[in-house]
FINUTI-648041 format. One record per residue (C-alpha): residue number from 0; x, y, z; residue in one letter. Coordinates in nm, 2 decimals, decimal comma. Layout:
> pos;u;v;w;code
> NUM;X;Y;Z;a
...
This chain:
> pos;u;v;w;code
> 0;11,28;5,76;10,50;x
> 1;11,37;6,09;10,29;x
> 2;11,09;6,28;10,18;x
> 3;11,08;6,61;9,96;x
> 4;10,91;6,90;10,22;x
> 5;10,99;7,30;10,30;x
> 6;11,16;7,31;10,63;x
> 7;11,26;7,60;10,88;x
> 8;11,62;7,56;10,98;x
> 9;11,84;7,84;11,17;x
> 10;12,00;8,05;10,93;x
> 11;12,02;8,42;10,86;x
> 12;12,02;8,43;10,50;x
> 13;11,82;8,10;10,40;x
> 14;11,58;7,98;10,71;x
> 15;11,27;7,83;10,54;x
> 16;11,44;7,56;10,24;x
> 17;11,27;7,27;10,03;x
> 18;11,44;7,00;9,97;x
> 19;11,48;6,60;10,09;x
> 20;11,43;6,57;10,44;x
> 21;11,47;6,25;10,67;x
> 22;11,17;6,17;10,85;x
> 23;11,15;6,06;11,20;x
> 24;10,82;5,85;11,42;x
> 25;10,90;5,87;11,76;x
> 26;10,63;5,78;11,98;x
> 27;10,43;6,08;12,13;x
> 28;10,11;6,05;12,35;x
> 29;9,80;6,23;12,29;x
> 30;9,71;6,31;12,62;x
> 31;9,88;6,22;12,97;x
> 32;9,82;5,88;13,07;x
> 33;9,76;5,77;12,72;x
> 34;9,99;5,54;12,53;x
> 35;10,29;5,68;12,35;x
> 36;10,20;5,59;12,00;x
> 37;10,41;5,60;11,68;x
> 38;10,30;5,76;11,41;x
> 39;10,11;5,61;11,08;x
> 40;10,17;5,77;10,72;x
> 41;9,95;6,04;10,58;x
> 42;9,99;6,19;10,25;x
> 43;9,89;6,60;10,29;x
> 44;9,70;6,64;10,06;x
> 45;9,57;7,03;10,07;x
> 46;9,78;7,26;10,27;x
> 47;9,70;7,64;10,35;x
> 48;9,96;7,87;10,48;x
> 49;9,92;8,05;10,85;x
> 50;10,08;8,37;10,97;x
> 51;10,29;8,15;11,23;x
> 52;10,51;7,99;10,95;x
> 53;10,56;8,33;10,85;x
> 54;10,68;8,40;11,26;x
> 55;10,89;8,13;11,23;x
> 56;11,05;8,19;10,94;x
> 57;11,17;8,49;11,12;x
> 58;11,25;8,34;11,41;x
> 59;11,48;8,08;11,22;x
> 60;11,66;8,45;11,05;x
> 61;11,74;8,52;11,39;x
> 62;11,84;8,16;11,51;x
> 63;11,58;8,14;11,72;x
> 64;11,44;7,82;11,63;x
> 65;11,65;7,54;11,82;x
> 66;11,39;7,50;12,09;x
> 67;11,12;7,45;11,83;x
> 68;11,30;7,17;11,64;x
> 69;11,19;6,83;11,71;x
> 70;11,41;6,61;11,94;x
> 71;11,72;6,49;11,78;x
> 72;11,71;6,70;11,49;x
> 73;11,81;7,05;11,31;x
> 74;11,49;7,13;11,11;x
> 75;11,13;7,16;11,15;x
> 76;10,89;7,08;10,88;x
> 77;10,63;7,35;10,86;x
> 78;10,22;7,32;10,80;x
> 79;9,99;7,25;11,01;x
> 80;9,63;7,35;10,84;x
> 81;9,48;7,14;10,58;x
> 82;9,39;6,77;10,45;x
> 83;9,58;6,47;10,49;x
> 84;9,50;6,14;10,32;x
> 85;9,57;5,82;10,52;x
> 86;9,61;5,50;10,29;x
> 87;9,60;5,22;10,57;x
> 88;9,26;5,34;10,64;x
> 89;9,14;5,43;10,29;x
> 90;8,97;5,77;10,43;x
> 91;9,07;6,14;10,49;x
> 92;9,14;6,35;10,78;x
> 93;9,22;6,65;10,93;x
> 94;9,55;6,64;11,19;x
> 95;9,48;6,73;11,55;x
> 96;9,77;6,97;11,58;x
> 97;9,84;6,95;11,93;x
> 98;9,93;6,70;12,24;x
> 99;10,18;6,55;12,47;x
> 100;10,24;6,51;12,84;x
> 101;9,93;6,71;12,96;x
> 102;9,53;6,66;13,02;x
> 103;9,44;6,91;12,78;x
> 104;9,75;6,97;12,53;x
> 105;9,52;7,29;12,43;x
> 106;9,49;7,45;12,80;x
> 107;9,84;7,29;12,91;x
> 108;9,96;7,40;13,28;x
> 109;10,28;7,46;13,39;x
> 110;10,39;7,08;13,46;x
> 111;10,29;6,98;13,17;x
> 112;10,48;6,95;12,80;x
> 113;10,32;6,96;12,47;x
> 114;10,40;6,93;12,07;x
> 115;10,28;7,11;11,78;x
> 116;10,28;6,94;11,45;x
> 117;10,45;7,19;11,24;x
> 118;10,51;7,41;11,48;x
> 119;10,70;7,33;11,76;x
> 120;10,86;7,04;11,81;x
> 121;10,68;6,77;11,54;x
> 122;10,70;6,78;11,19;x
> 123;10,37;6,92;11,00;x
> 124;10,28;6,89;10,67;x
> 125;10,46;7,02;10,40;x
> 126;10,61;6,75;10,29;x
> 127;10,48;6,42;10,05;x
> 128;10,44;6,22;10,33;x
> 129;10,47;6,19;10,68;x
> 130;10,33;6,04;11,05;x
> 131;10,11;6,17;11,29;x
> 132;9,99;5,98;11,62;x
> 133;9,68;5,76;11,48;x
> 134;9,44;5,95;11,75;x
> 135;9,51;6,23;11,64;x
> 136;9,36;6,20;11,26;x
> 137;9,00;6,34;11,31;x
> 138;8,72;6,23;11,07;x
> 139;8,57;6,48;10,83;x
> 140;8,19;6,45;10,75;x
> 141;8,12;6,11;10,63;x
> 142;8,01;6,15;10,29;x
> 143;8,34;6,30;10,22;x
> 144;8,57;6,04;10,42;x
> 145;8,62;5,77;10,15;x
> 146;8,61;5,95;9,87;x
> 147;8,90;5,86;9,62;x
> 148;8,95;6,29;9,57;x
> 149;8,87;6,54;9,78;x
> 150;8,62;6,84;9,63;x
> 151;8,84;7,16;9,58;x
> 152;8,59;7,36;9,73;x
> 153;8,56;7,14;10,02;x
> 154;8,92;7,12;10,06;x
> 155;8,93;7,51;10,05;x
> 156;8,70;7,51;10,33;x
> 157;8,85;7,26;10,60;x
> 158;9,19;7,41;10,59;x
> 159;9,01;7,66;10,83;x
> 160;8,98;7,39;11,09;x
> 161;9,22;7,48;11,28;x
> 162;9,16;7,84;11,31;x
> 163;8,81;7,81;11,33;x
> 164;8,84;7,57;11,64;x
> 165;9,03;7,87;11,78;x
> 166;8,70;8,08;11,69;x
> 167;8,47;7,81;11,87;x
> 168;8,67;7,86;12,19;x
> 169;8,73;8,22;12,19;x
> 170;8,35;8,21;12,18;x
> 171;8,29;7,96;12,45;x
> 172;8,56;8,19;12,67;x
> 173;8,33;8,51;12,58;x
> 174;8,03;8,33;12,71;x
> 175;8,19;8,18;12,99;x
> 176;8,33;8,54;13,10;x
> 177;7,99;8,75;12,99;x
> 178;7,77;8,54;13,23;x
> 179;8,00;8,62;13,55;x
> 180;8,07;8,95;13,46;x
> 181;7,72;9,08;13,45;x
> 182;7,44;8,80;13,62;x
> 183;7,45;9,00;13,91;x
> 184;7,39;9,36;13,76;x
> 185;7,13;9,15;13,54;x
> 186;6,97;8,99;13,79;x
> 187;6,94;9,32;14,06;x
> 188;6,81;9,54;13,73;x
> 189;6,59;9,28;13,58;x
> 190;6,48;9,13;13,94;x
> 191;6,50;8,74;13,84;x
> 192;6,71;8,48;13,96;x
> 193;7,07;8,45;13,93;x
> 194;7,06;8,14;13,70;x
> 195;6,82;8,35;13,44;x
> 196;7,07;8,62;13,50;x
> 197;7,34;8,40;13,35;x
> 198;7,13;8,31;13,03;x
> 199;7,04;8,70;12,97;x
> 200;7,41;8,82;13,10;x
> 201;7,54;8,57;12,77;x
> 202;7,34;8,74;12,52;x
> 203;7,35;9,14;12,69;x
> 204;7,74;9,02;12,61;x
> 205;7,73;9,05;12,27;x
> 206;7,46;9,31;12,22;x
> 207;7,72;9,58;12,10;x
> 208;8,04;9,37;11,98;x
> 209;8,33;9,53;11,83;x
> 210;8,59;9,33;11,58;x
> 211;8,90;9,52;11,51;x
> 212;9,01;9,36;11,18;x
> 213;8,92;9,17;10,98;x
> 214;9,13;8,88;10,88;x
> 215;9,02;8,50;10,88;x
> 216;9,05;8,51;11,31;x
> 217;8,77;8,81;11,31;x
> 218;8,57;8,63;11,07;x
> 219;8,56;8,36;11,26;x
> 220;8,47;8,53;11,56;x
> 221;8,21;8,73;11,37;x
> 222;8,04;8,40;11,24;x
> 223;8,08;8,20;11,62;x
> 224;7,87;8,51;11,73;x
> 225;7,63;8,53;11,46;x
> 226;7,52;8,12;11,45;x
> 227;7,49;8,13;11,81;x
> 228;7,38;8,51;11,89;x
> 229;7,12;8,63;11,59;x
> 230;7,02;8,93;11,76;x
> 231;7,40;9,01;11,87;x
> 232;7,50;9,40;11,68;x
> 233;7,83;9,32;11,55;x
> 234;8,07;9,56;11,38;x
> 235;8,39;9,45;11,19;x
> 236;8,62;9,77;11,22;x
> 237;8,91;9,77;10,93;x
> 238;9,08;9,97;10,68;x
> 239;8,98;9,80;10,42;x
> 240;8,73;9,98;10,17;x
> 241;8,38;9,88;10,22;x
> 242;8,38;9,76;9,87;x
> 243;8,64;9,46;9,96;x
> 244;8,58;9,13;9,91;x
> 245;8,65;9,04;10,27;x
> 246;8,37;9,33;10,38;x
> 247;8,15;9,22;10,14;x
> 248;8,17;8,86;10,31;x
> 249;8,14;8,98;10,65;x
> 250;7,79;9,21;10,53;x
> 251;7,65;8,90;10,35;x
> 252;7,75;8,62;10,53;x
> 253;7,77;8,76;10,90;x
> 254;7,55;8,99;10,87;x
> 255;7,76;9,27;11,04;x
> 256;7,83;9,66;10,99;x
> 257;8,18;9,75;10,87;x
> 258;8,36;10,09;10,92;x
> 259;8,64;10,13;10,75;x
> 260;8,92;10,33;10,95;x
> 261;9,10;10,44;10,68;x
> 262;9,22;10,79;10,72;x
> 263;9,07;10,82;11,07;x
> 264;9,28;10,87;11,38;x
> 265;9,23;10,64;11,68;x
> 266;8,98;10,92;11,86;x
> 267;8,77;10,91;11,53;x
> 268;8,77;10,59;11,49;x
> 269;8,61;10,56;11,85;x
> 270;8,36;10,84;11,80;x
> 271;8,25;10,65;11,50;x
> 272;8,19;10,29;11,69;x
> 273;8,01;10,45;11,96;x
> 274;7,80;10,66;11,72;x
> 275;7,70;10,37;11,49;x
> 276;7,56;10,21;11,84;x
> 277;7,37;10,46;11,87;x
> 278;7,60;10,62;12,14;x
> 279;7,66;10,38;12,32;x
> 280;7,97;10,21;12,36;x
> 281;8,09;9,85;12,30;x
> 282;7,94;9,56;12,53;x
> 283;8,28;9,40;12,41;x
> 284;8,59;9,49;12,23;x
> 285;8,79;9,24;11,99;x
> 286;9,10;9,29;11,88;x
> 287;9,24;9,09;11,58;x
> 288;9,43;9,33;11,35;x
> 289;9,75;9,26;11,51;x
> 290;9,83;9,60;11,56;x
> 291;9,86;9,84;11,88;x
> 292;9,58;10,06;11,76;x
> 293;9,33;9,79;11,88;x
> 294;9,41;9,86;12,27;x
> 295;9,42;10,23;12,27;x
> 296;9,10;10,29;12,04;x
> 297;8,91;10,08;12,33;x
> 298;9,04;10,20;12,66;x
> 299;9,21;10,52;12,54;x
> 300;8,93;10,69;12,36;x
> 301;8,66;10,50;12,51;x
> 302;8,52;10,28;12,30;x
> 303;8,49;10,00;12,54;x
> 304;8,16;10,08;12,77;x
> 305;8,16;9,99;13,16;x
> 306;8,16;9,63;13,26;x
> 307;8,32;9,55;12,92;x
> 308;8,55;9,25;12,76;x
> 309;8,83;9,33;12,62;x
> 310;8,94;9,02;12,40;x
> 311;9,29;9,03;12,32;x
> 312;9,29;8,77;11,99;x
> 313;9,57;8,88;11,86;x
> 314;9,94;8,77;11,86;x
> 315;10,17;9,07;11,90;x
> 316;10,05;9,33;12,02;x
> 317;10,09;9,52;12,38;x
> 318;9,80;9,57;12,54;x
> 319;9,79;9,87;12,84;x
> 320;9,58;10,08;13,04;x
> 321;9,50;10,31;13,26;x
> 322;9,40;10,14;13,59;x
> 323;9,22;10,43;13,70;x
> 324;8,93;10,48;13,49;x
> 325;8,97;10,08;13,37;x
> 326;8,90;9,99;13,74;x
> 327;8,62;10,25;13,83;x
> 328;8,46;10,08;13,45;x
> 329;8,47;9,74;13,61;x
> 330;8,62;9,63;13,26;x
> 331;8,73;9,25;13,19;x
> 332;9,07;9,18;12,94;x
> 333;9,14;8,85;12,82;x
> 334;9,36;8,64;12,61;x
> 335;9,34;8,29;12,52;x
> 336;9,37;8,15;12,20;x
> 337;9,38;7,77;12,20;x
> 338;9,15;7,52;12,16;x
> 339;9,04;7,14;12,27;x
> 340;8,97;6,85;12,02;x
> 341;8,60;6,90;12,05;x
> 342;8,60;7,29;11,91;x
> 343;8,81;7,09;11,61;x
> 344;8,54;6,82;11,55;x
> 345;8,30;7,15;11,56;x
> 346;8,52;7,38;11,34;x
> 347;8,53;7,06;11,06;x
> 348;8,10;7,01;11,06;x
> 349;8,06;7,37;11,06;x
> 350;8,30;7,44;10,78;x
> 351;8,19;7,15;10,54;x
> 352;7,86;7,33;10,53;x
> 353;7,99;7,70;10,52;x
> 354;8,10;7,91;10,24;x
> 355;8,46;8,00;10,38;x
> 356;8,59;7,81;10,03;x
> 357;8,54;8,18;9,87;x
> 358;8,82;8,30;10,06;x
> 359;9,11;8,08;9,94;x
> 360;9,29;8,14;9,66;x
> 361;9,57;7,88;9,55;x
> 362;9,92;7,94;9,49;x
> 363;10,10;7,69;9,22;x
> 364;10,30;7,41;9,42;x
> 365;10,55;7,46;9,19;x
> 366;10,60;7,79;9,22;x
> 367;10,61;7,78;9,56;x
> 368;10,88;7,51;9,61;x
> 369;11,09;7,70;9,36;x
> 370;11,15;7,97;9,57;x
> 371;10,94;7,90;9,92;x
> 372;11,09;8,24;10,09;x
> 373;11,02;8,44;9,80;x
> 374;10,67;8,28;9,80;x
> 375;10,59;8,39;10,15;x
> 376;10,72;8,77;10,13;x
> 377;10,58;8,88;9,74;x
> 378;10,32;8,68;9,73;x
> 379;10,14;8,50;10,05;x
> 380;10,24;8,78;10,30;x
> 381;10,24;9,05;10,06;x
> 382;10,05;9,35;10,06;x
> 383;9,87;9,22;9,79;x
> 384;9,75;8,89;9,95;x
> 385;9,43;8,72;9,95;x
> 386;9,30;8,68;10,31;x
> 387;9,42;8,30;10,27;x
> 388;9,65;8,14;10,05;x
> 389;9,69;7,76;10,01;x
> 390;9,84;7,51;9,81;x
> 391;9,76;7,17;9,65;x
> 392;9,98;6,96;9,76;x
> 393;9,92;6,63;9,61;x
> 394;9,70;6,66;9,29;x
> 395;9,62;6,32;9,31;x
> 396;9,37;6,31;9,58;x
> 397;9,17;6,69;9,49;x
> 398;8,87;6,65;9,28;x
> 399;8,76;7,02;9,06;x
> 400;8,90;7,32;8,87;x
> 401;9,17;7,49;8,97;x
């Protein structure tokens, strides 16, 4: 079957193309051990637009792509946030992006294989229709699942769900980590048990937490943090002005301190993190801006305190040290960005309820299949950009002003 979708082929001048595109429905399992399914038809419905289509766009400039292609073919059909509508079941859903030959397709090891729709190897969902393993469609809440047309503002909100599930694990990982890196200094200063050590090592984690920048991945981070840690200090550390829209959110909806690193050089920029702890530095360092700065502001300059984390969330960047002082500091770094299918059945409750909707803004579907390259580098990955751009992909099935 030949459906219209943008597609990521290998070519220098033209890599990311829309256009009629021959569908395949191999059988894929969602976990090893599981039966190989086919897939059933969804309809995206709502599709937002992710800094890795934007990677692969470049890779496909380069001629990179081959390995990411799905067996048997030349293109990959990008997408894999946002809304799908499945007519043989009369109900929406959200795509569980990843699986294959593994026990956990999220935390694969290294005999084990896995596919990404829309990213590597499986076809995603910009296109008007396509097929995706039936145990792999997760249910959204279920006052919203049989609707005939999906609320806009709902919409907006669950095309997070797959970075957000990447929020709920990065959290679960900084919990996991806090609690054995500092039950025993816990427990020998505070003289209790090693179990109560772990519960008071989880929240000492998080008493003086760092985000450096603040795109959608920080926010998230920032609001994992806050539900879970109300008395956690968290400070979002970006060069945007403090009079942004995405500042504004993090004050009123995180309830976190921003400094905006405009104009300051990476040894200010520390002096100013530890001094707005009151001298102290950070209990744990995130970096999310994508840029090298992150590393250097917390290990160079010292904004990172003894017995630190150092979360490395973002994709890019070299991170380095000197094992000197980062040894005698007893500091922690860490990188680990994926996520299981529970953190996604999390992400979807916790965003239906959430007021993440206020950060999408929508780009016209027709403008965007006119010229799809154009579209990602003047307007979605411009300068200029909202913090997330998405697209109504089928009009039919979203409910509310534009």
């Amino acid at each position: 079957m030949k459906v219209n979708a943008t597609f990521f082929v290998n070519d220098e001048l033209m890599p990311l193309r829309y256009g009629p595109v021959e569908l395949i429905n191999p059988k894929r399992p969602r976990l090893r051990g599981e039966e190989a399914k086919e897939g059933v038809e969804a309809i995206p419905v709502f599709c937002g637009f992710c800094g890795t289509d934007f990677e692969l766009m470049k890779m496909g400039s380069r001629l990179e792509l081959s390995a990411k292609f799905p067996p048997g073919t030349n293109r990959l059909i990008n997408g894999h946030e946002g809304v799908v509508y499945v007519p043989s079941e009369k109900r929406f859903a959200i795509v569980l992006i990843r699986g294959g030959d593994s026990v956990d397709p999220t935390r694969f090891t290294e005999d084990e294989s896995y596919f990404e729709y829309g990213c590597d190897g499986a076809d995603g969902l910009f296109a008007d229709m396509d097929y995706f393993n039936p145990d792999m469609l997760l249910h959204i809440p279920s006052e919203y699942e049989r609707l005939d047309a999906l609320p806009l503002s709902l919409a907006k909100k669950l095309v997070f769900s797959d970075p957000y599930a990447c929020a709920v694990f990065q959290h679960e990982r900084l919990c996991d980590i806090g609690s054995a890196q500092l039950f025993r200094v816990v427990s020998a200063r505070d003289g209790c048990s090693f179990e109560e050590a772990r519960v008071r090592a989880v929240e000492e984690t998080f008493s003086r937490t760092v985000i450096f920048g603040l795109g959608t991945t920080g926010l998230f981070i920032g609001d994992q943090i806050r539900r879970n840690h109300p008395d956690a200090n968290i400070l979002f550390v970006a060069r945007s002005g403090e009079d942004s829209k995405k500042a504004r959110f993090a004050a009123e909806h995180i309830k976190a301190d921003y400094l905006c690193s405009n104009g300051l050089d990476e040894k200010g920029a520390a002096s100013l993190i530890i001094d707005r702890f009151g001298g102290r530095p950070a209990s744990v360092f995130i970096g999310t801006s994508g840029t090298e700065t992150e590393h250097r502001v917390a290990f160079d300059h010292g904004a990172l305190g003894c017995n630190g984390i150092y979360d490395s969330f973002s994709l890019g960047p070299r991170v380095s040290f000197d094992s000197m002082p980062f040894g005698f500091k007893n500091q922690v770094v860490f990188a680990s960005i994926n996520f299981t299918r529970r953190h996604m059945e999390q992400a979807i409750e916790i965003l239906a309820k959430s007021d993440f909707d206020e950060l999408v803004e929508l780009i016209d579907k027709d403008e965007f299949i006119r010229d799809p390259m154009e579209a990602y580098v003047n307007r979605i990955y411009s300068k200029s950009a909202p913090l997330k751009t998405a697209v109504i992909w089928n009009e039919k099935y979203i409910d509310g002003e534009r």
